[in-house]
PyMOL Python script that loads the backbone (N, CA, C, O; Angstrom):
from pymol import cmd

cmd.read_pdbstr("""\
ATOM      1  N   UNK A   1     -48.583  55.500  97.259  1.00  0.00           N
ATOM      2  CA  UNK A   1     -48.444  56.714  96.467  1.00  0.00           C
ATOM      3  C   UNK A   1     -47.900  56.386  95.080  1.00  0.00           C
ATOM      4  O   UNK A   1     -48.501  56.909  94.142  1.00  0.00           O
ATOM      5  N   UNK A   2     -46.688  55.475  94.757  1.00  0.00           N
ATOM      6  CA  UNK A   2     -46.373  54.925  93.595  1.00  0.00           C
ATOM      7  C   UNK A   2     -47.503  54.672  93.111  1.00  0.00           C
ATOM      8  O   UNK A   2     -47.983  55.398  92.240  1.00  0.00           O
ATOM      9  N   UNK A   3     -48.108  53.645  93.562  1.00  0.00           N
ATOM     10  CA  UNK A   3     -49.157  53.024  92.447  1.00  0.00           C
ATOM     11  C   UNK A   3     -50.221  54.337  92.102  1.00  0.00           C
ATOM     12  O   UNK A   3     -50.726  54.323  90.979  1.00  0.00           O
ATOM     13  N   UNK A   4     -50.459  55.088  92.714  1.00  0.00           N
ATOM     14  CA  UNK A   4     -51.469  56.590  92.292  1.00  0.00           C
ATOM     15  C   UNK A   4     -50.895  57.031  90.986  1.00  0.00           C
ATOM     16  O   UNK A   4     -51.381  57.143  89.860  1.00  0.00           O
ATOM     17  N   UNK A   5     -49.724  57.245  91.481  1.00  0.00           N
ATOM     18  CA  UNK A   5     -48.719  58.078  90.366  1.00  0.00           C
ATOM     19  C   UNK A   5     -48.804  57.322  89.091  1.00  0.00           C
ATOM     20  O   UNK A   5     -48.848  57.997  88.062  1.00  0.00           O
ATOM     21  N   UNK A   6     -48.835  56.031  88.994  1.00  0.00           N
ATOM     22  CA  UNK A   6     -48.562  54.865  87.609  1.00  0.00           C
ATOM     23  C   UNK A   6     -49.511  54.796  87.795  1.00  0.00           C
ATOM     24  O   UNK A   6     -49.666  53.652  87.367  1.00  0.00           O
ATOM     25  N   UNK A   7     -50.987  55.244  88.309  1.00  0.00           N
ATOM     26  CA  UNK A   7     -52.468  54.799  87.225  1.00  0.00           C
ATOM     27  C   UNK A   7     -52.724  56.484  86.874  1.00  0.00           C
ATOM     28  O   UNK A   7     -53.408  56.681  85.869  1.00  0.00           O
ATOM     29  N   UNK A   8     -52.257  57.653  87.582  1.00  0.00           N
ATOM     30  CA  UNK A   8     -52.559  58.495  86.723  1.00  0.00           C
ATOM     31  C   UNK A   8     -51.895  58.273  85.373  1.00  0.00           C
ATOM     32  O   UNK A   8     -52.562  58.000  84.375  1.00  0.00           O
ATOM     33  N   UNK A   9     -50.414  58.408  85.355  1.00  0.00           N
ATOM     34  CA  UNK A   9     -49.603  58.472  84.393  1.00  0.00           C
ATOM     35  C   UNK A   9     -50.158  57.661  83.607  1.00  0.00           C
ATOM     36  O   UNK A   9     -50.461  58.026  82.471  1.00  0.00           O
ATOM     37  N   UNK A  10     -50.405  56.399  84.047  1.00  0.00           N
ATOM     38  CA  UNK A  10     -50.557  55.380  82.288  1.00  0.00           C
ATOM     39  C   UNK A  10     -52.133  55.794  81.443  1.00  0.00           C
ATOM     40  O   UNK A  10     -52.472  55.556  80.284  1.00  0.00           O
ATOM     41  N   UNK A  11     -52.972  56.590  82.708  1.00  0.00           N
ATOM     42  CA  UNK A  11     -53.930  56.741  81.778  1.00  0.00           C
ATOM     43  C   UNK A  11     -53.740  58.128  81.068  1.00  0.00           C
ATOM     44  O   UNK A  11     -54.681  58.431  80.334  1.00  0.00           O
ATOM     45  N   UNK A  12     -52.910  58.857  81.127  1.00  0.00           N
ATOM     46  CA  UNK A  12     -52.680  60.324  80.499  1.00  0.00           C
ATOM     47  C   UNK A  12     -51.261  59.645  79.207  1.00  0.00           C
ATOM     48  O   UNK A  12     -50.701  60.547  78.584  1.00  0.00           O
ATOM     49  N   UNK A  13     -50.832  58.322  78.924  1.00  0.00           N
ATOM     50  CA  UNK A  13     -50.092  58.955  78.285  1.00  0.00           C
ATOM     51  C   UNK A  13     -50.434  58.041  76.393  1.00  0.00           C
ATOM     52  O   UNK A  13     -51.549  57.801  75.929  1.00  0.00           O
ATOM     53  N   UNK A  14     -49.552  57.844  75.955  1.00  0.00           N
ATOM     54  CA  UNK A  14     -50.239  57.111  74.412  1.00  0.00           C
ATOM     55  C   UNK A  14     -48.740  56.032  74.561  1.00  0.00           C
ATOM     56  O   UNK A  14     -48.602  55.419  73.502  1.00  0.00           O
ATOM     57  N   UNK A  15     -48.160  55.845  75.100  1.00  0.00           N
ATOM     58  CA  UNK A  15     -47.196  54.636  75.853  1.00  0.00           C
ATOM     59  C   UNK A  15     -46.958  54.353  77.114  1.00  0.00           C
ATOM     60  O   UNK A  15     -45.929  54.560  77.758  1.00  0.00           O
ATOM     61  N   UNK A  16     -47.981  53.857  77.455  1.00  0.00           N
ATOM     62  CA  UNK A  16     -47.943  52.932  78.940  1.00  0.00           C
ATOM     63  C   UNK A  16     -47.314  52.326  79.473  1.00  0.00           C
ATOM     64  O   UNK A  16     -47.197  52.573  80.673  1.00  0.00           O
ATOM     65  N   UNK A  17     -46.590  51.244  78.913  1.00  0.00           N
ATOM     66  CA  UNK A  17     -45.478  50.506  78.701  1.00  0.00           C
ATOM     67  C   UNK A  17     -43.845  51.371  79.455  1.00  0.00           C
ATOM     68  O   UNK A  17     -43.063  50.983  80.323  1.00  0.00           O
ATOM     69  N   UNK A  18     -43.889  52.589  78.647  1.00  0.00           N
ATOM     70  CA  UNK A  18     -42.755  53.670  78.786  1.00  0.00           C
ATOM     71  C   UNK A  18     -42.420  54.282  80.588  1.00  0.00           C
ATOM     72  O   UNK A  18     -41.405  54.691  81.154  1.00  0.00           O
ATOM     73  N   UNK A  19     -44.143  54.027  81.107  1.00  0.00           N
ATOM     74  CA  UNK A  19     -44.060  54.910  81.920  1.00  0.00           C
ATOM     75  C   UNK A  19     -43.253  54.279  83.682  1.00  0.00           C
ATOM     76  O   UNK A  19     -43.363  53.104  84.030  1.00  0.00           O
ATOM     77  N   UNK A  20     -42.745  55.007  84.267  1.00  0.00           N
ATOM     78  CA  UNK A  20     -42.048  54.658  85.217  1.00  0.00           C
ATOM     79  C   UNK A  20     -42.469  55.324  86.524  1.00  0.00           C
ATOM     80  O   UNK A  20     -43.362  56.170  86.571  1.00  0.00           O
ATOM     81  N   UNK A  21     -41.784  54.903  87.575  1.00  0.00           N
ATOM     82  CA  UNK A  21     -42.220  55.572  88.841  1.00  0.00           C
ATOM     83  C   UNK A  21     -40.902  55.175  89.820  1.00  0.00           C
ATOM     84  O   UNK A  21     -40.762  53.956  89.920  1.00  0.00           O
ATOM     85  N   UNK A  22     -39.710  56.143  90.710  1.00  0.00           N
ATOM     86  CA  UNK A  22     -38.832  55.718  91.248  1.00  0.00           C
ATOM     87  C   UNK A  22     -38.964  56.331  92.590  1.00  0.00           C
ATOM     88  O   UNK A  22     -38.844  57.536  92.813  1.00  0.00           O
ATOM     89  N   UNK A  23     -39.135  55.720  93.176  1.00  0.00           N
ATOM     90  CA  UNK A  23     -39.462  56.116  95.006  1.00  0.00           C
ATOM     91  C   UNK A  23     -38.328  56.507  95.584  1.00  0.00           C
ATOM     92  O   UNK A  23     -37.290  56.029  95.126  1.00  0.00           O
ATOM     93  N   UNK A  24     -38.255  57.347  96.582  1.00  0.00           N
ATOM     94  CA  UNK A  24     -37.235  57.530  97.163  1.00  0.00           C
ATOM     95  C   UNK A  24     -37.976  57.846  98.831  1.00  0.00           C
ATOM     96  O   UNK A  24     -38.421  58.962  99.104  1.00  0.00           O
ATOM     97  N   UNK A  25     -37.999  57.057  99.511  1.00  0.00           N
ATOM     98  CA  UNK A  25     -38.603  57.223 100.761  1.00  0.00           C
ATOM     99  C   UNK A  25     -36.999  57.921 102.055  1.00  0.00           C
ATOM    100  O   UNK A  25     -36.023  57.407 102.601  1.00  0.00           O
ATOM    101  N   UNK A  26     -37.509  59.041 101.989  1.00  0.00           N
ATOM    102  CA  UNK A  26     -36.620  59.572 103.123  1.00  0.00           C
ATOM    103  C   UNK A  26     -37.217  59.667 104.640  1.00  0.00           C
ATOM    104  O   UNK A  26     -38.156  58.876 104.724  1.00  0.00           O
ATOM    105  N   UNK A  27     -37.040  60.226 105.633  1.00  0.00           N
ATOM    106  CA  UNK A  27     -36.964  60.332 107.184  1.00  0.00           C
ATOM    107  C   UNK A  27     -38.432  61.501 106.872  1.00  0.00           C
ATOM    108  O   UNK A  27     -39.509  61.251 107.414  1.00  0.00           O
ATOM    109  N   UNK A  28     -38.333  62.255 106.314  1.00  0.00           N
ATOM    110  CA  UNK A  28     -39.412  63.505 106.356  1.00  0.00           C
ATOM    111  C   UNK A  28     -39.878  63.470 104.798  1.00  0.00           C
ATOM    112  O   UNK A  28     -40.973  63.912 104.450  1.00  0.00           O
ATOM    113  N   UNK A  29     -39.268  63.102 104.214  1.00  0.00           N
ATOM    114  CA  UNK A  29     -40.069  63.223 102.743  1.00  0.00           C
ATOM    115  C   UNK A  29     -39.668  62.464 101.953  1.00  0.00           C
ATOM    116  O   UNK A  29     -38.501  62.135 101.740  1.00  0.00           O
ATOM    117  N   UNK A  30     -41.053  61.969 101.224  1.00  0.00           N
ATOM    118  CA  UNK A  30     -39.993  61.226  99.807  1.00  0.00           C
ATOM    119  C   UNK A  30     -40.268  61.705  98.597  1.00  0.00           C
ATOM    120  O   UNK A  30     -41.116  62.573  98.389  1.00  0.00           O
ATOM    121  N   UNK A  31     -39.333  60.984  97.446  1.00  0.00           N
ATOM    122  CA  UNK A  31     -38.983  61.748  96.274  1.00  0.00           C
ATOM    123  C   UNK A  31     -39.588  60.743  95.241  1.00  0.00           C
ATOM    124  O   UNK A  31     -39.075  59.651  94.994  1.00  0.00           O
ATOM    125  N   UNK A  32     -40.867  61.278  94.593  1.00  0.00           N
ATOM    126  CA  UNK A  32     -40.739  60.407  93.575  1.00  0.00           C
ATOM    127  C   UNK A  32     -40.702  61.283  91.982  1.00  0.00           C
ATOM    128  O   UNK A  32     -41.223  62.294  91.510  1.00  0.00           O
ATOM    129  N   UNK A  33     -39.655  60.094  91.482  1.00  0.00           N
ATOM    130  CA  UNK A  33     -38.880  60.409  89.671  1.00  0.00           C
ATOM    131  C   UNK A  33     -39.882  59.830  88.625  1.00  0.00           C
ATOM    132  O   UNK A  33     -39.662  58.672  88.271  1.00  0.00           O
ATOM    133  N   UNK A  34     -40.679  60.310  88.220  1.00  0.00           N
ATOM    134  CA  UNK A  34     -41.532  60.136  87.128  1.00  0.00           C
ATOM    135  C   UNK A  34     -41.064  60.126  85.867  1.00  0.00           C
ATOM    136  O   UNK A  34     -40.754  61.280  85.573  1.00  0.00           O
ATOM    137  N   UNK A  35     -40.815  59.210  84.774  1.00  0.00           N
ATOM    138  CA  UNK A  35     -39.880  58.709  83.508  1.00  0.00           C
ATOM    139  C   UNK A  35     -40.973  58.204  82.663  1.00  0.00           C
ATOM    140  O   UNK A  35     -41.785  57.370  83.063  1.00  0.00           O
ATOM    141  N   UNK A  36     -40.982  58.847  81.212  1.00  0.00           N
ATOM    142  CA  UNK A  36     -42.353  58.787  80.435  1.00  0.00           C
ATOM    143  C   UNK A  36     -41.327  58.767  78.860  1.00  0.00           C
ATOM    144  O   UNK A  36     -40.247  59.356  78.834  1.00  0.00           O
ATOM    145  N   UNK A  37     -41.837  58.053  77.708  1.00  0.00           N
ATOM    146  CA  UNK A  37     -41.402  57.785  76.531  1.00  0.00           C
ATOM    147  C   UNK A  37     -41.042  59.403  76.060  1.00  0.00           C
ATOM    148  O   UNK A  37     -41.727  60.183  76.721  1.00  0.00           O
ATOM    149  N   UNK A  38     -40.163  60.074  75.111  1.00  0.00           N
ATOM    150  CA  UNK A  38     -40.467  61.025  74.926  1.00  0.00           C
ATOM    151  C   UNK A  38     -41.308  61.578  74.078  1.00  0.00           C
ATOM    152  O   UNK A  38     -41.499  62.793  74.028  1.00  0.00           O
ATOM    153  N   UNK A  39     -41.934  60.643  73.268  1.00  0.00           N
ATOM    154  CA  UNK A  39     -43.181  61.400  73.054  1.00  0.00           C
ATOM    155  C   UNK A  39     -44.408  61.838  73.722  1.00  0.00           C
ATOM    156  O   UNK A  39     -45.428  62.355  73.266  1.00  0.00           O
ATOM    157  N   UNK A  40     -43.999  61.444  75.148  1.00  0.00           N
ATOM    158  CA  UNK A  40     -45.292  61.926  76.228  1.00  0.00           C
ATOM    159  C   UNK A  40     -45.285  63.073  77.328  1.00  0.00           C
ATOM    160  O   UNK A  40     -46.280  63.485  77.923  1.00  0.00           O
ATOM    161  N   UNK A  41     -43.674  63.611  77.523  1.00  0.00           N
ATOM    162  CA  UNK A  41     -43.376  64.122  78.271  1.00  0.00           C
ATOM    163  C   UNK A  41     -43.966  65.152  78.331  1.00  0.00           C
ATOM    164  O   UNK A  41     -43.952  65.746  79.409  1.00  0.00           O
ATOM    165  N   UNK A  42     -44.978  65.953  76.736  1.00  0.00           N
ATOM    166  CA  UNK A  42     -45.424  67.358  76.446  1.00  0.00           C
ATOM    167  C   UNK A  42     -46.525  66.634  77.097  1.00  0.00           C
ATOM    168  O   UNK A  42     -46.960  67.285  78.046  1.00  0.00           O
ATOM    169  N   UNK A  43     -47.003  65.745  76.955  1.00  0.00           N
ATOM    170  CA  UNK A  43     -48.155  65.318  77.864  1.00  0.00           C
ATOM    171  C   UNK A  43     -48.606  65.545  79.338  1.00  0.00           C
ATOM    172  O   UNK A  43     -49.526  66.116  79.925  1.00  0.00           O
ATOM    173  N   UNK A  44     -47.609  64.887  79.610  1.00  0.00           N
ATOM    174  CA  UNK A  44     -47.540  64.962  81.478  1.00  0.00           C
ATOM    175  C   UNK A  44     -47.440  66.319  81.977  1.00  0.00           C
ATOM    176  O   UNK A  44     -48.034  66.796  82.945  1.00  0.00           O
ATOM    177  N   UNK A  45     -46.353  67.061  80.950  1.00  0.00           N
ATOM    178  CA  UNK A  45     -45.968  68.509  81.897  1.00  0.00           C
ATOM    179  C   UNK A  45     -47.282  69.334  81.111  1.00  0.00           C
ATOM    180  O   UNK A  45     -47.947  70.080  81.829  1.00  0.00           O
ATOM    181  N   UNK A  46     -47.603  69.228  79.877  1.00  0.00           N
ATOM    182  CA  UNK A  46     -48.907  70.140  80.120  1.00  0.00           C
ATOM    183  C   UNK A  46     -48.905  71.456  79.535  1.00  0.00           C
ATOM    184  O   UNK A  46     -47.711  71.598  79.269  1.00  0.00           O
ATOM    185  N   UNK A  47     -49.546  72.603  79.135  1.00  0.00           N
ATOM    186  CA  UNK A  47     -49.510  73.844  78.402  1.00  0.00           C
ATOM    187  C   UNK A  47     -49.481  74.802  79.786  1.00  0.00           C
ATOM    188  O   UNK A  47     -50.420  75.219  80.464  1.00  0.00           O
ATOM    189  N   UNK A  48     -48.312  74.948  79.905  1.00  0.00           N
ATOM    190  CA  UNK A  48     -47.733  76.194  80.912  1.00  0.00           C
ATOM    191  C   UNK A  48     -47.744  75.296  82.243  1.00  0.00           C
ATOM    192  O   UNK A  48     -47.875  75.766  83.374  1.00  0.00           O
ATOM    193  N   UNK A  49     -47.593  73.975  81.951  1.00  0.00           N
ATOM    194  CA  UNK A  49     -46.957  73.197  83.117  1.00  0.00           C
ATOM    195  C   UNK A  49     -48.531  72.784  83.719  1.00  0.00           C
ATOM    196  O   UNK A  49     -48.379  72.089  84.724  1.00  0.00           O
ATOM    197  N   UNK A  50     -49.785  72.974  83.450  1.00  0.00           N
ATOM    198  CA  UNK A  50     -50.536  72.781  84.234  1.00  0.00           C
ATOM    199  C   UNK A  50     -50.785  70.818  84.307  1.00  0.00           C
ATOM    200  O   UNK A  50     -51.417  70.298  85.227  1.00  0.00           O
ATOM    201  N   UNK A  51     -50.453  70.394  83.709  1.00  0.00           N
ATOM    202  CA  UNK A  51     -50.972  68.987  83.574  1.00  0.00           C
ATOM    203  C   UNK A  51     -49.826  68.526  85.136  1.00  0.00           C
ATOM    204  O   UNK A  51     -50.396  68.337  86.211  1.00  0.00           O
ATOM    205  N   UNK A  52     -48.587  68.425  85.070  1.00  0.00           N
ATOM    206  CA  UNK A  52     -48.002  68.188  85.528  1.00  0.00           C
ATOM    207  C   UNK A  52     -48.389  68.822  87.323  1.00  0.00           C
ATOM    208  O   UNK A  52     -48.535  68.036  88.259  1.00  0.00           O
ATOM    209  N   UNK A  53     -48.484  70.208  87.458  1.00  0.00           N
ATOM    210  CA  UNK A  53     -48.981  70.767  88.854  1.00  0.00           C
ATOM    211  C   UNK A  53     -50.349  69.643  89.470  1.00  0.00           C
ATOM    212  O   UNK A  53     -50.381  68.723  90.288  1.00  0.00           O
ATOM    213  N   UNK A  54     -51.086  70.124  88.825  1.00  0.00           N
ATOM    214  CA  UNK A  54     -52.333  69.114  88.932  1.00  0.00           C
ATOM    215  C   UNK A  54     -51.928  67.293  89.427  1.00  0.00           C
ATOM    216  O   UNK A  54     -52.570  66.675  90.276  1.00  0.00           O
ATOM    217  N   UNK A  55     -50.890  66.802  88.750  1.00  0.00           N
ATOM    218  CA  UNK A  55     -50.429  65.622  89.330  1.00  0.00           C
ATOM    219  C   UNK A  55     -49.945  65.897  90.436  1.00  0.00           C
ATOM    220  O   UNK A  55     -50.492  65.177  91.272  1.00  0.00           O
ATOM    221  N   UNK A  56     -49.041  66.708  90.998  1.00  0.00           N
ATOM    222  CA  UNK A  56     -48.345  67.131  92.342  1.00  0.00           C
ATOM    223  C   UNK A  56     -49.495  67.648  93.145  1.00  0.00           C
ATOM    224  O   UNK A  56     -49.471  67.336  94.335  1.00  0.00           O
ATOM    225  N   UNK A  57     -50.428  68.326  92.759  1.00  0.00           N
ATOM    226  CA  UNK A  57     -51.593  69.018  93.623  1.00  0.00           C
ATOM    227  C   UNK A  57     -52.351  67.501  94.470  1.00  0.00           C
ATOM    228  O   UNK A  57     -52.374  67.540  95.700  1.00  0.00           O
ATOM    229  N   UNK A  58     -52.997  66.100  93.680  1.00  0.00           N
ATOM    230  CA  UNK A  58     -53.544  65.101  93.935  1.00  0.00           C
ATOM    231  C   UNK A  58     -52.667  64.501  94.841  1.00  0.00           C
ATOM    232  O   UNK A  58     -53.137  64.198  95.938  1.00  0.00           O
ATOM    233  N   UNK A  59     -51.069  64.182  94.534  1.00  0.00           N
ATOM    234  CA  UNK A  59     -50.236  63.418  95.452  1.00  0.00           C
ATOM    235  C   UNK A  59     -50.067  63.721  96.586  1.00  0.00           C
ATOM    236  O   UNK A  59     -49.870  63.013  97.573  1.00  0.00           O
ATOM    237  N   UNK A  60     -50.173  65.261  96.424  1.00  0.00           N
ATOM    238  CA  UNK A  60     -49.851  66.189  97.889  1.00  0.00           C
ATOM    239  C   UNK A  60     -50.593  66.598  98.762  1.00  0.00           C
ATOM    240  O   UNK A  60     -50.232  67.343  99.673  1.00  0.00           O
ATOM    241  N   UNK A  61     -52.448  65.887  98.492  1.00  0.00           N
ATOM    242  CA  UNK A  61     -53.554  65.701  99.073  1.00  0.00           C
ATOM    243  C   UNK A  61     -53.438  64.194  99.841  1.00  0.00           C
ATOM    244  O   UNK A  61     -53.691  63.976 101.026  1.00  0.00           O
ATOM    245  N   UNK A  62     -53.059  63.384  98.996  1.00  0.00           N
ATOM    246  CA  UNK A  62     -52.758  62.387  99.323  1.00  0.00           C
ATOM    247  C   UNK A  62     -51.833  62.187 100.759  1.00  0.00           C
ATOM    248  O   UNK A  62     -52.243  61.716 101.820  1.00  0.00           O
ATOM    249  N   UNK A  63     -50.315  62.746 100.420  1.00  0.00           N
ATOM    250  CA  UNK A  63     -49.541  62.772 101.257  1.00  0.00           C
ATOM    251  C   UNK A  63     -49.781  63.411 102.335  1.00  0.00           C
ATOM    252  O   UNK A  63     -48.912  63.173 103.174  1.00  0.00           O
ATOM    253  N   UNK A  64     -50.850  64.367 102.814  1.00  0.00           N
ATOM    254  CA  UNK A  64     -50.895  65.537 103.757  1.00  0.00           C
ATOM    255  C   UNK A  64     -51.760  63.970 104.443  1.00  0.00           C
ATOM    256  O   UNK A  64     -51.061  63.790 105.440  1.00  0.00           O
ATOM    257  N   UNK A  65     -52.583  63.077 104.456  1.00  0.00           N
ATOM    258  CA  UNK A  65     -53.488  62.694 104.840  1.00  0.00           C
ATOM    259  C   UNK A  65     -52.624  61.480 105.350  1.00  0.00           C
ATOM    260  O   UNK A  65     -53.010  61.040 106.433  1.00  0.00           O
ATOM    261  N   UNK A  66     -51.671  60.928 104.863  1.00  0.00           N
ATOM    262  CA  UNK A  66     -50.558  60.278 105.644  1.00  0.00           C
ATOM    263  C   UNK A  66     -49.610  60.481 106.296  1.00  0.00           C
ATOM    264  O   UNK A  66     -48.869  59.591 106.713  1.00  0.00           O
ATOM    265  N   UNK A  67     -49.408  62.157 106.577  1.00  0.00           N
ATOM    266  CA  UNK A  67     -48.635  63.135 107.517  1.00  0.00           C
ATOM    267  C   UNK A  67     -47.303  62.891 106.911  1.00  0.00           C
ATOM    268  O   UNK A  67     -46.390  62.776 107.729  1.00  0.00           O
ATOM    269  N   UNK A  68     -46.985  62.786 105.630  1.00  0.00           N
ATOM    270  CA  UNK A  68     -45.754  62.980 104.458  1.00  0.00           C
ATOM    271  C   UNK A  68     -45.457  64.023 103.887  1.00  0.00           C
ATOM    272  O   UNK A  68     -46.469  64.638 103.547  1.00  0.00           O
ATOM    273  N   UNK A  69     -44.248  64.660 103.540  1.00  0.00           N
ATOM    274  CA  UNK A  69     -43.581  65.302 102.440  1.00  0.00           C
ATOM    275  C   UNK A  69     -43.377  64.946 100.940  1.00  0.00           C
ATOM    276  O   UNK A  69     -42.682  63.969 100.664  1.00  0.00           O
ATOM    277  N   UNK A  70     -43.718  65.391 100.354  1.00  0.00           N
ATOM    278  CA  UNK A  70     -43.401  64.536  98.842  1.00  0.00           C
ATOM    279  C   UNK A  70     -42.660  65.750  97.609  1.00  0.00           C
ATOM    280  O   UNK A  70     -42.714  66.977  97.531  1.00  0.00           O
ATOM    281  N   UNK A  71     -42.281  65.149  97.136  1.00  0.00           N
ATOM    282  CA  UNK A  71     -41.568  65.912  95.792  1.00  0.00           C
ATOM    283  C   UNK A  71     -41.622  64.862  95.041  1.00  0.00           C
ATOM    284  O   UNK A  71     -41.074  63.760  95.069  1.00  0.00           O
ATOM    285  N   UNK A  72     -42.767  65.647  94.003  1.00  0.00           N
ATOM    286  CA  UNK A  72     -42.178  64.778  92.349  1.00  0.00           C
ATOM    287  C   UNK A  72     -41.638  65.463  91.311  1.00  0.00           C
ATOM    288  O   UNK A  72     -41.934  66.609  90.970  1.00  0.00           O
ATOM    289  N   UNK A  73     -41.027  64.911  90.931  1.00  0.00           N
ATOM    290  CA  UNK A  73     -39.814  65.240  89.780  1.00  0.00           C
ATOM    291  C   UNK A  73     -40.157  64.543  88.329  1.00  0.00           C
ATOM    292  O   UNK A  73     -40.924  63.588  88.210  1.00  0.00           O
ATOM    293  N   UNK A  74     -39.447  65.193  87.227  1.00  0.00           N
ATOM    294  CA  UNK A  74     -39.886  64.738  85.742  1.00  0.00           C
ATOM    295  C   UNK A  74     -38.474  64.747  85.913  1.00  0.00           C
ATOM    296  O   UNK A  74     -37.704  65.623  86.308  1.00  0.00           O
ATOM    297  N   UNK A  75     -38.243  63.134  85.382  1.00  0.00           N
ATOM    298  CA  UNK A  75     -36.964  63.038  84.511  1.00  0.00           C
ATOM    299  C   UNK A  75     -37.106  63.297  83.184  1.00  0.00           C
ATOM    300  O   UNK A  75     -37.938  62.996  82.328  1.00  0.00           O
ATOM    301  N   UNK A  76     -35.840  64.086  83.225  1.00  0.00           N
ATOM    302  CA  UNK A  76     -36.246  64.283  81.333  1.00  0.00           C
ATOM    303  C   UNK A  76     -35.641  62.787  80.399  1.00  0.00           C
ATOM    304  O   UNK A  76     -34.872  61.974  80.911  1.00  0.00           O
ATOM    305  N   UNK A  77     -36.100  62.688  79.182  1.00  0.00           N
ATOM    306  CA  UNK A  77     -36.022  61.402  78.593  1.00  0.00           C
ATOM    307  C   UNK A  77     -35.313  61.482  77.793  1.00  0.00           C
ATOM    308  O   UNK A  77     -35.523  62.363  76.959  1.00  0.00           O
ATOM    309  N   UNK A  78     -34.169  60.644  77.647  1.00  0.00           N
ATOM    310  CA  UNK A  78     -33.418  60.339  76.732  1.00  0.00           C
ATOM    311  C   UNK A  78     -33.623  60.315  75.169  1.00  0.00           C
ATOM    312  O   UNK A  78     -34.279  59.378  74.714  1.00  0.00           O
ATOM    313  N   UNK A  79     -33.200  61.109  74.453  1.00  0.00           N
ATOM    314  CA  UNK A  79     -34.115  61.009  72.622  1.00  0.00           C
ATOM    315  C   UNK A  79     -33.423  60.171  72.042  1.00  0.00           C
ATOM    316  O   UNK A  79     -32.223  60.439  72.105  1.00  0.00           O
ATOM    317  N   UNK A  80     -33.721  59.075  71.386  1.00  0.00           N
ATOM    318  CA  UNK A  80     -32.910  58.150  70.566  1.00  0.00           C
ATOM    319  C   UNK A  80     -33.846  58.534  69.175  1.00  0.00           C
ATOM    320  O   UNK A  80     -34.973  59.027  69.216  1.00  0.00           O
ATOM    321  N   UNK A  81     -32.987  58.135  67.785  1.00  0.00           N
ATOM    322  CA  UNK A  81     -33.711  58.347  66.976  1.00  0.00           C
ATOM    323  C   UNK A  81     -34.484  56.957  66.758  1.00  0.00           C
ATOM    324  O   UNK A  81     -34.428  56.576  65.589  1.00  0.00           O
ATOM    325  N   UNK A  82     -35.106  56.221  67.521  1.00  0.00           N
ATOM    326  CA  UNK A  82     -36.073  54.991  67.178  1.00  0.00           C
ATOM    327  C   UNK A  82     -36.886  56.465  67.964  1.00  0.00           C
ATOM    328  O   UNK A  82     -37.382  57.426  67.377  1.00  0.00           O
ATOM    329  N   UNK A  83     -36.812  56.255  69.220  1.00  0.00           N
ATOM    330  CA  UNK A  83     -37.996  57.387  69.733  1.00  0.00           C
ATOM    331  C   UNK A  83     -38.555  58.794  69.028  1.00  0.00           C
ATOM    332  O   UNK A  83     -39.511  59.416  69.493  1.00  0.00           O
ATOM    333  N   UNK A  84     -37.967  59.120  68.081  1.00  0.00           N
ATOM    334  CA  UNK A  84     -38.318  60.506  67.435  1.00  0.00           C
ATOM    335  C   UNK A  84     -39.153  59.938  66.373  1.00  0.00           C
ATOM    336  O   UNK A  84     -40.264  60.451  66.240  1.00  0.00           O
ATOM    337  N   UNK A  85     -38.781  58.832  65.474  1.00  0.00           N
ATOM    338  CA  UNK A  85     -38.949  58.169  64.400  1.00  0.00           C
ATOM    339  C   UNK A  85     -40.808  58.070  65.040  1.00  0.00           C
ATOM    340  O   UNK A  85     -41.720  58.743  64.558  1.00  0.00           O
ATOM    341  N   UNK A  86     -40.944  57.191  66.048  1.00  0.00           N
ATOM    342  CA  UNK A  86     -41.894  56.891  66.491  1.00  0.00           C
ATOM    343  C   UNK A  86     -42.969  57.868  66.818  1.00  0.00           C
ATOM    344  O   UNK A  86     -44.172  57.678  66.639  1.00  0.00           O
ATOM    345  N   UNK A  87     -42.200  59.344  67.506  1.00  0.00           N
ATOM    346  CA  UNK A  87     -43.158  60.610  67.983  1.00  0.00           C
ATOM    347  C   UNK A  87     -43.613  60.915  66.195  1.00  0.00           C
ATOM    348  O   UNK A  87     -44.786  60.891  65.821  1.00  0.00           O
ATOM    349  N   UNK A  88     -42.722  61.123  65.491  1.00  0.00           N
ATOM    350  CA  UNK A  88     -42.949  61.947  64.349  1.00  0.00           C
ATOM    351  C   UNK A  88     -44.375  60.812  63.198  1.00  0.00           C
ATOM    352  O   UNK A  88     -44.699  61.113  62.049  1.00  0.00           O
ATOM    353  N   UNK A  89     -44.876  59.707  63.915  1.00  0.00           N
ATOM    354  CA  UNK A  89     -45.641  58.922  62.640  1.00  0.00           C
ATOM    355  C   UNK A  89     -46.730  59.076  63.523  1.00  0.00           C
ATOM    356  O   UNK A  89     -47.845  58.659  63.208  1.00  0.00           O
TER     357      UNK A  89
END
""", "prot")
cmd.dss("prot")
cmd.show_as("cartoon", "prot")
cmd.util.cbc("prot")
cmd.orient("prot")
């Protein structure tokens, strides 16, 4: 399921490099933390969140077919001004 998550993500974002994936395998469900540069985050989550549902909709096709629970989560990203410097050119 990680690796699904990091080939959608790297092909939706304009820093590949940035993008992350943190598993959390529990007893009934696991948790995965999705971490993206912040100039991509409007990316992933999408105009009224749809980009982001649509990623949870695929994983959670996925997971039903391996008899799993899943939750993914957006970490929000830290803004440094190298990272703004970078969104804004």
């Amino acid at each position: 399921m990680k690796n699904l998550l990091e080939f959608i993500l790297i092909h939706l974002v304009n820093f590949p490099d940035d993008v992350g994936v943190e598993e959390t395998v529990g007893d009934r469900e696991d948790v995965y933390t999705i971490s993206v540069n912040a100039a991509d985050i409007g990316r992933i989550i999408g105009k009224a969140g749809n980009t982001i549902q649509s990623i949870r909709s695929i994983a959670k096709v996925r997971a039903m077919k391996e008899h799993r629970l899943i939750r993914i989560l957006v970490k929000e990203p830290e803004v440094s001004e190298q990272s703004l410097e970078t969104s804004l050119e």
